[in-house]
C-alpha positions as CSV (number, residue, x, y, z in Angstrom):
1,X,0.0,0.0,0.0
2,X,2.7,2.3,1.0
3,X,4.8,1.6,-2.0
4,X,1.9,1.9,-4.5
5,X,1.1,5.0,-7.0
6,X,-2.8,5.2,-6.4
7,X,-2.8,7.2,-9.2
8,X,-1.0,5.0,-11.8
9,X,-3.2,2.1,-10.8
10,X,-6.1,4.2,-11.4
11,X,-4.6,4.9,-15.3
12,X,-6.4,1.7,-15.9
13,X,-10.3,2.8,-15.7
14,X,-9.8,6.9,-15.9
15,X,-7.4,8.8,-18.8
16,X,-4.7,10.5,-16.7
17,X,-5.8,13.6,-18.7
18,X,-9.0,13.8,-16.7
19,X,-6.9,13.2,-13.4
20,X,-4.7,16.2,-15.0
21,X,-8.0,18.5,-15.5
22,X,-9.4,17.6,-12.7
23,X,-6.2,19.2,-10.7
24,X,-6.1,22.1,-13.0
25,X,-10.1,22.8,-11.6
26,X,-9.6,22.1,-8.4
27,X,-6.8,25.1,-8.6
28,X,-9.2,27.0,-10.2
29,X,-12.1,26.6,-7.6
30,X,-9.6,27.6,-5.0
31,X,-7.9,31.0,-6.9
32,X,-11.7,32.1,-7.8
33,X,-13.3,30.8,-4.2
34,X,-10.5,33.0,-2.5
35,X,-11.3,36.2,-4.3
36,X,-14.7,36.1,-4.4
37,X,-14.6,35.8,-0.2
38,X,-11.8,38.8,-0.8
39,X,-14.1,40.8,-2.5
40,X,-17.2,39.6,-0.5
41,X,-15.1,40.4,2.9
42,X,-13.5,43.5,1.5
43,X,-10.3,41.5,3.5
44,X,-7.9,43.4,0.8
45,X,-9.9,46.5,1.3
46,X,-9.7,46.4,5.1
47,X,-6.0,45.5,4.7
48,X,-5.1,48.8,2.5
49,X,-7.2,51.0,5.0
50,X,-5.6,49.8,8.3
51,X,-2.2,50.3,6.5
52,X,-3.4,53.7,6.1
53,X,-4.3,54.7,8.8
54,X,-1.2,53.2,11.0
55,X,0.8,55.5,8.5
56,X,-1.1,58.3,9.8
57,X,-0.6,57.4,13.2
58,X,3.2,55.7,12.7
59,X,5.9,57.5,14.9
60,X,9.1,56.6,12.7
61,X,9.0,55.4,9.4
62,X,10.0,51.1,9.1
63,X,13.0,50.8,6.5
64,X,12.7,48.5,3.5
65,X,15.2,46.5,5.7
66,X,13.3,45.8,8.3
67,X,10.3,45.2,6.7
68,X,12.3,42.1,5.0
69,X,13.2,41.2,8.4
70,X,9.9,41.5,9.9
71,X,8.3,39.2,6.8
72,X,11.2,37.0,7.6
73,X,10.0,36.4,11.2
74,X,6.4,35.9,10.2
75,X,7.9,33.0,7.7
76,X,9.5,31.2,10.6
77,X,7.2,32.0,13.4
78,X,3.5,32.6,12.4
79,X,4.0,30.6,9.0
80,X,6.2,28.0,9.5
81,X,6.4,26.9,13.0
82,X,2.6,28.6,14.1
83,X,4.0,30.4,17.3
84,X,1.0,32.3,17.4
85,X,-0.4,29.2,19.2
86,X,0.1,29.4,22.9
87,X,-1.8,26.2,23.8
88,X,0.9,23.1,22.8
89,X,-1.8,20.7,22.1
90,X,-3.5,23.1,19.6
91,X,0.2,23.8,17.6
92,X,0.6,20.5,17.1
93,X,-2.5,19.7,16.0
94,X,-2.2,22.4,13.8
95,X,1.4,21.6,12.8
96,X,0.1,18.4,11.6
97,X,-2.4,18.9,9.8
98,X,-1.1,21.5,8.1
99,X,2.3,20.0,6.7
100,X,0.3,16.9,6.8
101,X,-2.3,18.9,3.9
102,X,1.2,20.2,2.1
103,X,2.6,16.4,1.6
104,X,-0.8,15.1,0.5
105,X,-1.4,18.1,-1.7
106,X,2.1,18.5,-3.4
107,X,2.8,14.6,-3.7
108,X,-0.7,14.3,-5.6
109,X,0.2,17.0,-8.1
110,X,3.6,15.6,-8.7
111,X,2.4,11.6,-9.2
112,X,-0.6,12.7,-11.2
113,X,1.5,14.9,-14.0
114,X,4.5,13.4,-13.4
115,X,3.6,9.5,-13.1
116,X,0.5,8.9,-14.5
117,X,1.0,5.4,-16.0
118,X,2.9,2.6,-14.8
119,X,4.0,2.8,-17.4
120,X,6.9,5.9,-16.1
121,X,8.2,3.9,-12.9
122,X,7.3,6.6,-9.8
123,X,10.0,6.8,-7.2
124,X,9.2,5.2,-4.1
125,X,9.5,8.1,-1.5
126,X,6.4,10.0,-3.7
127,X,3.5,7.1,-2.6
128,X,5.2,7.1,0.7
129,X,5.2,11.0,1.3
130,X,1.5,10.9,0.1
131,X,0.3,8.1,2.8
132,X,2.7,10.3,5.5
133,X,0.9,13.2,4.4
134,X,-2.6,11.5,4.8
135,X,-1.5,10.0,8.0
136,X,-0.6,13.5,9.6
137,X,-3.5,15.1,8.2
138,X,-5.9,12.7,9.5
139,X,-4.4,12.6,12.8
140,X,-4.3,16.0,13.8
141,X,-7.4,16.8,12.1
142,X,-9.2,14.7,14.1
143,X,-7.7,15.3,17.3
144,X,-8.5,18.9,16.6
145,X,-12.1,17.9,15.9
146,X,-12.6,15.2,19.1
147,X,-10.4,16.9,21.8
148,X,-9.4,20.5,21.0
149,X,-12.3,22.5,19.6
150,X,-13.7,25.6,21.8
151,X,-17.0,24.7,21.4
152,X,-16.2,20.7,22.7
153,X,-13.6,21.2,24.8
154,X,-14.5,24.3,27.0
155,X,-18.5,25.0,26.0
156,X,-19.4,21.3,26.4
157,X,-21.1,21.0,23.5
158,X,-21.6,17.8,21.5
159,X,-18.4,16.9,19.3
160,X,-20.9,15.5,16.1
161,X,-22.5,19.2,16.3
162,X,-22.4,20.4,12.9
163,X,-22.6,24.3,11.4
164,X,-21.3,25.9,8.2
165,X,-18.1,26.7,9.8
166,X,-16.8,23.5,10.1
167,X,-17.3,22.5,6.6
168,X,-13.6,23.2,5.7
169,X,-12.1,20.6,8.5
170,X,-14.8,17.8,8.1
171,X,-14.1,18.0,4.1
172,X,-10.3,18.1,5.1
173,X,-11.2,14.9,7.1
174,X,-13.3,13.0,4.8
175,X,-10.8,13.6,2.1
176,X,-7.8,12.1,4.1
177,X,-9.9,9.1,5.6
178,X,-10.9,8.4,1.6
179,X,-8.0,8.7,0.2
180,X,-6.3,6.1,2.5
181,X,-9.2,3.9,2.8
182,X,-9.2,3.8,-1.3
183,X,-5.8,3.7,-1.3
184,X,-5.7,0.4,0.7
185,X,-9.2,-1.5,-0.9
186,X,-7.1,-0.6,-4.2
187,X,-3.8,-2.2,-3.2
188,X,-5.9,-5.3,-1.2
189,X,-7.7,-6.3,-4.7
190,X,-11.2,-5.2,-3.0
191,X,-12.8,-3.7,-6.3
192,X,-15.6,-2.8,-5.2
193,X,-15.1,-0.9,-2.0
194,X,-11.8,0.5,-3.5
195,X,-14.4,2.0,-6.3
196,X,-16.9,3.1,-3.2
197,X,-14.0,4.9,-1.5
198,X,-12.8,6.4,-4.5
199,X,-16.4,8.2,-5.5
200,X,-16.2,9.2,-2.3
201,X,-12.4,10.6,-1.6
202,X,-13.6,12.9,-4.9
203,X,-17.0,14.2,-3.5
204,X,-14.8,14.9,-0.5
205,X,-12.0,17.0,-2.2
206,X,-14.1,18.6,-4.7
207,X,-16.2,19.9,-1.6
208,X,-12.9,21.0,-0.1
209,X,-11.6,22.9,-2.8
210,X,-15.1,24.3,-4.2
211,X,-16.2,25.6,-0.6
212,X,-13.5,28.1,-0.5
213,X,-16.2,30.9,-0.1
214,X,-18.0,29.4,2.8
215,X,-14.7,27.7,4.9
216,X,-12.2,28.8,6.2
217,X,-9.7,27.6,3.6
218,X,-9.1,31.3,2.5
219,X,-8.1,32.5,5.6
220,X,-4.9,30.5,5.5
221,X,-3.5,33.4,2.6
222,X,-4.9,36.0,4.8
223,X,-3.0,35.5,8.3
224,X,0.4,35.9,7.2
225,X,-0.4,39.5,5.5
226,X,-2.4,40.6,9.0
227,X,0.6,38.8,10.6
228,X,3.0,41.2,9.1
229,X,1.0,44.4,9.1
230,X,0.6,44.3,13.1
231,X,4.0,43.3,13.3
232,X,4.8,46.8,11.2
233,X,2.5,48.3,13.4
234,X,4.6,47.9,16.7
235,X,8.0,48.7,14.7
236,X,6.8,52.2,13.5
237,X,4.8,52.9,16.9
238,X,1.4,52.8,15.7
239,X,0.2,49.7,17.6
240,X,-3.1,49.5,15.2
241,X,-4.3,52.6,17.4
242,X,-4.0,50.4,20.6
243,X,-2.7,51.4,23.9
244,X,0.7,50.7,24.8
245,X,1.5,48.2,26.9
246,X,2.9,49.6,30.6
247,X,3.9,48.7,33.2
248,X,1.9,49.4,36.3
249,X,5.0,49.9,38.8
250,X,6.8,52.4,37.0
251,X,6.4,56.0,38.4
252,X,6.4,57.7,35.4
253,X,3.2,55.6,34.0
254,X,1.9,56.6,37.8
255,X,2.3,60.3,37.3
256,X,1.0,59.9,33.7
257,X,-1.6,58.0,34.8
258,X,-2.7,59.0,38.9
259,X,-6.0,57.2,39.1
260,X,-3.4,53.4,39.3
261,X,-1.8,54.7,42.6
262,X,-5.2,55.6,43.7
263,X,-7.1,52.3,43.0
264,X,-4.2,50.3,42.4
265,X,-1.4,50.9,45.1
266,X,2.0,51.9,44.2
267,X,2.9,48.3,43.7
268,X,0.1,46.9,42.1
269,X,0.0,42.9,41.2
270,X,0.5,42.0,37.6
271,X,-2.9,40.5,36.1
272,X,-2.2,39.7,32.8
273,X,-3.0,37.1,30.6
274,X,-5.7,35.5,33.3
275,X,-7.1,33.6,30.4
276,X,-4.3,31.3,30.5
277,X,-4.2,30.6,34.6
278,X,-6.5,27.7,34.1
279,X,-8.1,26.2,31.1
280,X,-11.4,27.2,30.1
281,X,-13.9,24.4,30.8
282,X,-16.8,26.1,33.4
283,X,-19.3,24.2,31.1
């Protein structure tokens, strides 16, 4: 199973130029799904504006420089490694499944145009990748979806609950399960379930890639860009308009501000971050 090109195999019952334009489409779905939510958001819009007005508001000006070092630490921190993500558990889970979706995605592409037949011999490490890929993305999708969500984990509520906003992880999970489940039946010699799970690792993807508008599959381009706009934001000063962040002890944020000696002491305690003293399930 491992070792097998689902795809070659496939070559057999379904032209490797459908597999090919069937790709090409889902690519398609996805380009025009993410700028029809960009227009229908006004994401690009909002992100212009808010550049706009930090400029106003900026108190130095962010060299070119800076700016490539600023991108680079959104690449390795909010992109690459999801540091955003205080809670372990939920990194991980996200770590997976993301690189998980990468593998799957990229080794698919590559067999499909690059392998189609058994013709061309595919290397071994592609099927390989592609079941690692499947692996990682099922596992943390579904620990995501059993153990980690908000509204299961600290709201209590039911973990089959279904609503609109979780059509981009169950399609994300269907997909995976199918595609290793086909995978397997096709390898095993079990035509007709292999056949079964194949029909149904294509509704899966297709509803993946064609949901774009309604999921949250287009948010993934759009959090590196506000990643790196509020990380502009604190180099030149403007903070998005928000308050600075003091500390309560110093005398010169008391004099600025008297009313914290008053209410507070001169030695207030530190309160911050509460939401992370203990985790959140009063359900």
């Amino acid at each position: 199973m491992f070792m097998n090109n689902p795809f070659s195999e496939l070559s057999a019952s379904i032209s490797p130029t459908v597999m090919q334009g069937y790709v090409i489409l889902m690519v398609l779905l996805v380009i025009g799904g993410t700028v029809l939510d960009m227009m229908h958001k006004k994401s690009a819009q909002y992100f212009f504006e808010n550049a706009k007005k930090a400029k106003k508001s900026a108190k130095r000006t962010v060299s070119t420089g800076e700016k490539a070092s600023i991108a680079v630490k959104v690449l390795a921190n909010e992109v690459l490694t999801s540091g955003e993500f205080c809670n372990t558990r939920r990194r991980l889970s996200h770590l997976l499944t993301m690189y998980g979706f990468i593998i799957f995605v990229v080794t698919t592409a590559i067999m499909i145009f690059g392998y189609p037949t058994p013709a061309t011999a595919t290397p071994a490490i592609l099927p390989q990748l592609w079941h690692i890929g499947a692996l990682m993305l099922a596992v943390g999708g579904y620990w995501f979806w059993f153990f980690i969500r908000v509204d299961v984990s600290a709201e209590g509520l039911s973990w089959y609950r279904f609503e609109r906003a979780d059509l981009f992880i169950l399609s994300l999970l269907a997909t995976s399960t199918f595609a290793l489940l086909w995978s397997f039946t096709q390898s095993s010699g079990i035509a007709g379930w292999s056949t079964l799970f194949l029909a149904l690792f294509i509704i899966s993807s297709t509803t993946l890639f064609a949901s774009v508008l309604w999921s949250k599959f287009a948010h993934m381009f759009f959090k590196p860009a506000a990643a790196f706009q509020k990380r502009v934001t604190r180099a030149d000063g403007s903070r998005e308009n928000l308050p600075a962040e003091y500390d309560l002890t110093d005398p010169a944020v008391q004099a600025r501000f008297p009313d914290i000696p008053e209410y507070m002491g001169k030695k207030p305690d530190y309160m911050g971050h509460g939401i992370r003293r203990e985790p959140a399930n009063h359900y």
